[in-house]
C-alpha positions in Angstrom: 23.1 76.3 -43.8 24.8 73.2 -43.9 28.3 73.4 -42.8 30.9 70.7 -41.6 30.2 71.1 -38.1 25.9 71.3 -38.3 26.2 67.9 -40.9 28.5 66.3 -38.0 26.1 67.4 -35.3 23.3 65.9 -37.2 25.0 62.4 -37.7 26.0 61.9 -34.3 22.2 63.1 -33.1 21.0 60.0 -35.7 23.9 57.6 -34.0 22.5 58.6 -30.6 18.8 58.1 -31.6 19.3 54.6 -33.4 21.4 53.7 -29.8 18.6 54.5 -27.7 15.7 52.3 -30.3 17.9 49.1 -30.3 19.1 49.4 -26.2 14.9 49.8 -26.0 14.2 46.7 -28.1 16.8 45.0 -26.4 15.7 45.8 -23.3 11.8 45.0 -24.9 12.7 41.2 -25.8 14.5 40.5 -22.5 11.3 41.5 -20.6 9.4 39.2 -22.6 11.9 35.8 -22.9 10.9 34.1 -20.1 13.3 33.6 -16.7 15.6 30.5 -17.6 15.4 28.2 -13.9 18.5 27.6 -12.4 20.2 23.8 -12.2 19.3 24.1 -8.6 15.6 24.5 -9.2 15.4 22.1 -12.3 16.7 19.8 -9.8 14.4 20.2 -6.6 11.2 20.1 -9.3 12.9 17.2 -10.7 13.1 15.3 -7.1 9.4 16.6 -6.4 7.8 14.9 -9.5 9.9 11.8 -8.8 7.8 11.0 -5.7 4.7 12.4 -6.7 2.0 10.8 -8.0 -0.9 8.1 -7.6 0.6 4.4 -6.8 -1.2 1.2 -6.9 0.1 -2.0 -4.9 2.1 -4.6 -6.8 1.0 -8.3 -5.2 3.7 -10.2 -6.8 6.8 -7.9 -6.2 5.9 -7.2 -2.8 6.6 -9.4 0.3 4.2 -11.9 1.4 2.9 -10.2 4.9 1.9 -14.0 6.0 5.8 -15.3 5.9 7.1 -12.8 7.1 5.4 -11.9 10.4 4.8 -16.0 10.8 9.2 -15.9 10.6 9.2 -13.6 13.1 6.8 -15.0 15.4 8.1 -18.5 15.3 9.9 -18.5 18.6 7.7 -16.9 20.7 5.6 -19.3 23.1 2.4 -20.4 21.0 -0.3 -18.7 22.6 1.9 -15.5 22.5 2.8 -16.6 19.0 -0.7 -16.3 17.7 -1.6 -12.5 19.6 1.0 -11.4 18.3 0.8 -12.8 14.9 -3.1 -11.3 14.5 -1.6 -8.1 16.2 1.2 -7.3 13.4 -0.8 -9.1 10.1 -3.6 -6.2 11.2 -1.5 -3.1 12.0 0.9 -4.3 9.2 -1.3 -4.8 6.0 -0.3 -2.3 3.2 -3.1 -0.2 1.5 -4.4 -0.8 -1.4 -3.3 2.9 -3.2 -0.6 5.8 -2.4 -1.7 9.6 -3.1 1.8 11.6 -2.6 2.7 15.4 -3.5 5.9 16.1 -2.5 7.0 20.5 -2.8 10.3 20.7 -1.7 10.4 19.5 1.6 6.3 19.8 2.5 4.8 16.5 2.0 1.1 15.3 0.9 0.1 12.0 1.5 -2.8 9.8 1.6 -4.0 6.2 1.0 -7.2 4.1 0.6 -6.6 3.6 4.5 -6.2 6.6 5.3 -7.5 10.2 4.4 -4.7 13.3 3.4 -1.9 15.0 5.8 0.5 17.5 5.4 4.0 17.6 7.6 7.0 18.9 6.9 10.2 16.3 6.5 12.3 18.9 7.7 14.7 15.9 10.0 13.5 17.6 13.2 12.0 15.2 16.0 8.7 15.7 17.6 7.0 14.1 20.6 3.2 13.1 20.4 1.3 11.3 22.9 -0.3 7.9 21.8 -3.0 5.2 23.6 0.5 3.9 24.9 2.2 6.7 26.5 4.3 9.0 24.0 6.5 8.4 20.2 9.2 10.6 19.4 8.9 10.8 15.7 11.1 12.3 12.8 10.4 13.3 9.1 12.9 13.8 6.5 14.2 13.5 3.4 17.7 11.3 2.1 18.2 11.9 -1.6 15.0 11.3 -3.6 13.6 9.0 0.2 11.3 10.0 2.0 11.9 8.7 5.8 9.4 8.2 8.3 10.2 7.1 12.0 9.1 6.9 15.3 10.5 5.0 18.6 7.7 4.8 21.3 8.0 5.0 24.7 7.4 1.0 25.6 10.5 0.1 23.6 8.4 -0.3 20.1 10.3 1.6 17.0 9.1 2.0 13.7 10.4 3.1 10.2 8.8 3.2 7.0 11.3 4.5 3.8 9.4 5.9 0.7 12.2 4.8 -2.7 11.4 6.0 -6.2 12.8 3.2 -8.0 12.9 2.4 -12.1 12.7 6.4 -12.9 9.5 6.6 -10.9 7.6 4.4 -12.0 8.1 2.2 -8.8 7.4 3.0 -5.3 9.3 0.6 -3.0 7.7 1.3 0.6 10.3 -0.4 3.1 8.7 -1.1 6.9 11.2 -1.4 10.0 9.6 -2.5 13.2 11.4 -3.2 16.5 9.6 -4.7 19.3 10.8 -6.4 23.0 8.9 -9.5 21.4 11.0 -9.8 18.8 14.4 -11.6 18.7 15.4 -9.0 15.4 13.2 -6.4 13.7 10.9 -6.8 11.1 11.2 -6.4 7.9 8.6 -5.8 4.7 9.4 -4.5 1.0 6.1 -3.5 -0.9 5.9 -2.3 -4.4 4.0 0.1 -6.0 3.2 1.0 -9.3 3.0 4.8 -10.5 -0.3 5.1 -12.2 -0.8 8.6 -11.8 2.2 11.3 -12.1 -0.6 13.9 -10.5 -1.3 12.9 -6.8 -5.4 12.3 -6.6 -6.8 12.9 -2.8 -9.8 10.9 -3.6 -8.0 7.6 -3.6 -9.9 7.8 0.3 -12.4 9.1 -0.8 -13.8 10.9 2.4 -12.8 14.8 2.8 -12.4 14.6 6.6 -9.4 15.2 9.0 -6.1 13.4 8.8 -5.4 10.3 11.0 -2.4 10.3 13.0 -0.9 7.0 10.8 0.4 8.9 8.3 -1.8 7.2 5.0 -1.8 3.6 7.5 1.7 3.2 7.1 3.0 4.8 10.3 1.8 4.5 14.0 0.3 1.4 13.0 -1.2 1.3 16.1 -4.0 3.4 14.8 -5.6 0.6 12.8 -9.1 1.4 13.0 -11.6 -0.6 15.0 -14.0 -1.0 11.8 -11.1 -2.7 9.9 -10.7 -5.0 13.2 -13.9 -5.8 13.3 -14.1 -6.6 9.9 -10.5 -9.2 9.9 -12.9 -10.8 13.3 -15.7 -11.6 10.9 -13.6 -12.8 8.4 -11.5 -15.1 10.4 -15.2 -16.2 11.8 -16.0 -16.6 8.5 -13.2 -18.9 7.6 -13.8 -21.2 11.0 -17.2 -22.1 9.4 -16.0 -22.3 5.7 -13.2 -24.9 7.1 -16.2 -26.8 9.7 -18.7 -27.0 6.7 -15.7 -28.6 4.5 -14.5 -31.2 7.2 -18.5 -32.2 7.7 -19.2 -32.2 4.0 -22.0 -29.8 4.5 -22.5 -28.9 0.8 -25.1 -26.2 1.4 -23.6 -24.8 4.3 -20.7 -24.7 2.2 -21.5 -22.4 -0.4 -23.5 -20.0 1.6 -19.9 -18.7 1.4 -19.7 -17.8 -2.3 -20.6 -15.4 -4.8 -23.2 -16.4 -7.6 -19.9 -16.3 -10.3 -16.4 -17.1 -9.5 -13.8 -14.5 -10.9 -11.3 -17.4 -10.0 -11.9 -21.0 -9.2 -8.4 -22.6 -8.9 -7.1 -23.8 -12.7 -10.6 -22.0 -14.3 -11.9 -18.1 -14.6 -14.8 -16.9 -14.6 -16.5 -19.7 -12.8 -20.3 -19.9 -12.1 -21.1 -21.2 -8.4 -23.1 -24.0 -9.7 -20.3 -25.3 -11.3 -18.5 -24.9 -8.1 -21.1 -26.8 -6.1 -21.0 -29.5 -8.5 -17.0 -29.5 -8.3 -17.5 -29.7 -4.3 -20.0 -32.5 -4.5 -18.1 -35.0 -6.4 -15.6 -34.7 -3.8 -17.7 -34.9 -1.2 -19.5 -37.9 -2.3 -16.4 -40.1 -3.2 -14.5 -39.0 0.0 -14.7 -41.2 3.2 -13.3 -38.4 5.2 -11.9 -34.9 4.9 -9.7 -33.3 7.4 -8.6 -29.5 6.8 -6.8 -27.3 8.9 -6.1 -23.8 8.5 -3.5 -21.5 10.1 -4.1 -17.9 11.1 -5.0 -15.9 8.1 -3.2 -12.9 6.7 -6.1 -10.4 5.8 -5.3 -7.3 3.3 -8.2 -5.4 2.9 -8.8 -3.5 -0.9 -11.2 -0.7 -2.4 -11.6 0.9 1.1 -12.5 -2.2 3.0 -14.9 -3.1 0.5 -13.1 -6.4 -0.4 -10.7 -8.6 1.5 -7.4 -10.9 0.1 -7.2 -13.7 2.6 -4.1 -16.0 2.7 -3.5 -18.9 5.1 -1.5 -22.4 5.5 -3.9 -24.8 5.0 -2.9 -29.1 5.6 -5.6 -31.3 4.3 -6.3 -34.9 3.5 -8.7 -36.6 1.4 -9.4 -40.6 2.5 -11.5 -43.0 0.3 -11.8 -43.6 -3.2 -9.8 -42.1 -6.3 -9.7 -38.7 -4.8 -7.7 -39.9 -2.3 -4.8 -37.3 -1.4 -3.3 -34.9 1.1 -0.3 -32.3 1.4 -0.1 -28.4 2.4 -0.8 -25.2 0.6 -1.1 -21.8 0.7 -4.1 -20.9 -0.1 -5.7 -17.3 -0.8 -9.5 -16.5 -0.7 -10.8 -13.6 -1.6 -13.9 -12.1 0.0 -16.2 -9.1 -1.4 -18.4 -7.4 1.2 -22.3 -8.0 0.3 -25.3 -7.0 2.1 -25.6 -10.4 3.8 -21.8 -10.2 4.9 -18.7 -11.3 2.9 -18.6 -14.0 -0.1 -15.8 -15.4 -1.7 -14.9 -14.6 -5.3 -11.9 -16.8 -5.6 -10.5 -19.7 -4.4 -6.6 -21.0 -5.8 -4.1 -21.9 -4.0 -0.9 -19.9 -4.8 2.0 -22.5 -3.7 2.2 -25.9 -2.5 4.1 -26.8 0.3 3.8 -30.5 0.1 
């Protein structure tokens, strides 16, 4: 029987169903939209990808290793000029490629110097013991920087600041060092280009255990002995490239180069006959030659498999139409062979005089 009060009943029972299905499906699509990050974490994944990524050297935006440590050495005595010049163009030579993956404040890094570490920049200072006694050293982070230091024990400080730059598509790499033997610290800017947003380990290329220069850029102390070895032979090299020169050895001479130039001054792509020919003319019209050649800045590439050398080199050319002379700086750059290193290209990249 359907009376006022039953009918009533019914409607609010129908009210209280259709409640409970929409709260349900309400409750339904919140489960599945997906959790909406907060500013705060938009902003920390935001600062991570800035910095992460794979980097690649930029020669002509960087700072020219060779004026800078030769500024910096100028007033030392000249035998203690030239130790130390060797001693900072080694242990200061940029790599070649930056791996970084930054997660908050836990940091990845490696280079084509050196393999992959993990540390936390969490600003606290640690002590570590080194070949020269012990380095406090401190990792943090300032803003979007990365900052890298340590102060060692003999007096020596370093600093090396990691700076996304152009919305992250640079990488300015900023080295501070501080030494008794110099009158002011040191000071190089290099630049890298992002070519990578993903940070690829294999930039190394060898899967073994971290060195304690974080990716060759800190603790440069730890250059490593093969890379030493490797600037002696090329410096050795140079010595007899400069001796075969000054005695117009021609064949001597280009025992030193590659079978095809990928740069021969004005020309590209330059076959070493036409090279040797080139040399000859000079040779032949040329009373006397006189070359000399300053310590070289050596930058090893492609995991030591290729070397950039640059160097002040003064010259002077007597006899005949080729007659000249003024100063340079000259770059040569060597490729490791299986009969040692041969030079690829040969320009000179500013005259002096």
């Amino acid at each position: 029987m359907n009376t006022p009060t039953a009918l009533r009943a019914r409607f609010l029972l129908k009210l209280f169903a259709l409640a409970c299905a929409a709260a349900l499906l309400t409750t339904d699509a919140r489960a599945q939209r997906p959790r909406r990050a907060s500013s705060a974490e938009a902003a920390a994944a935001a600062a991570d990808s800035l910095l992460t990524g794979v980097y690649r050297i930029n020669a002509e935006k960087s700072d020219r290793l060779y004026s800078v440590v030769s500024n910096a050495t100028s007033n030392l005595p000249f035998g203690e000029q030239q130790r130390f010049f060797i001693d900072l163009t080694v242990r200061l030579t940029p790599p070649d490629q930056l791996a970084i993956r930054r997660t908050g404040n836990r940091i990845e890094i490696a280079s084509s110097r050196a393999p992959r570490t993990t540390f936390s920049a969490d600003g606290r200072e640690r002590v570590a013991r080194t070949a020269h006694g012990t380095s406090r050293e401190r990792n943090s982070l300032a803003g979007d920087s990365l900052v890298l230091s340590s102060a060692g024990s003999d007096g020596e400080s370093y600093r090396v600041t990691f700076t996304p730059s152009d919305g992250g598509r640079e990488l300015r790499v900023t080295r501070r060092i501080s030494s008794s033997e110099l009158n002011q610290p040191l000071v190089i800017q290099s630049v890298y280009d992002r070519i990578s947003e993903v940070a690829d380990w294999r930039v190394y290329g060898e899967p073994r255990a971290a060195s304690p220069s974080v990716a060759g850029l800190v603790n440069p102390r730890g250059a490593g002995r093969e890379e030493q070895t490797q600037a002696d032979a090329l410096r050795a090299a140079l010595q007899e490239w400069v001796e075969a020169t000054n005695a117009k050895d021609i064949g001597r001479q280009m025992n030193f180069y590659m079978p095809r130039l990928l740069a021969y001054y004005l020309t590209r792509n330059t076959p070493r006959d036409a090279v040797r020919a080139e040399k000859a003319r000079v040779f032949e019209r040329a009373t006397r030659i006189d070359i000399n050649a300053d310590e070289p800045e050596v930058v090893f590439l492609e995991q030591g498999r290729v070397a950039v050398m640059r160097f002040r080199k003064r010259y002077r050319v007597e006899g005949g139409p080729a007659a000249r002379s003024g100063e340079v700086v000259q770059e040569l750059r060597w490729r490791r062979a299986g009969d040692g290193w041969k030079i690829y290209s040969e320009r000179d990249i500013r005259v002096i005089r």
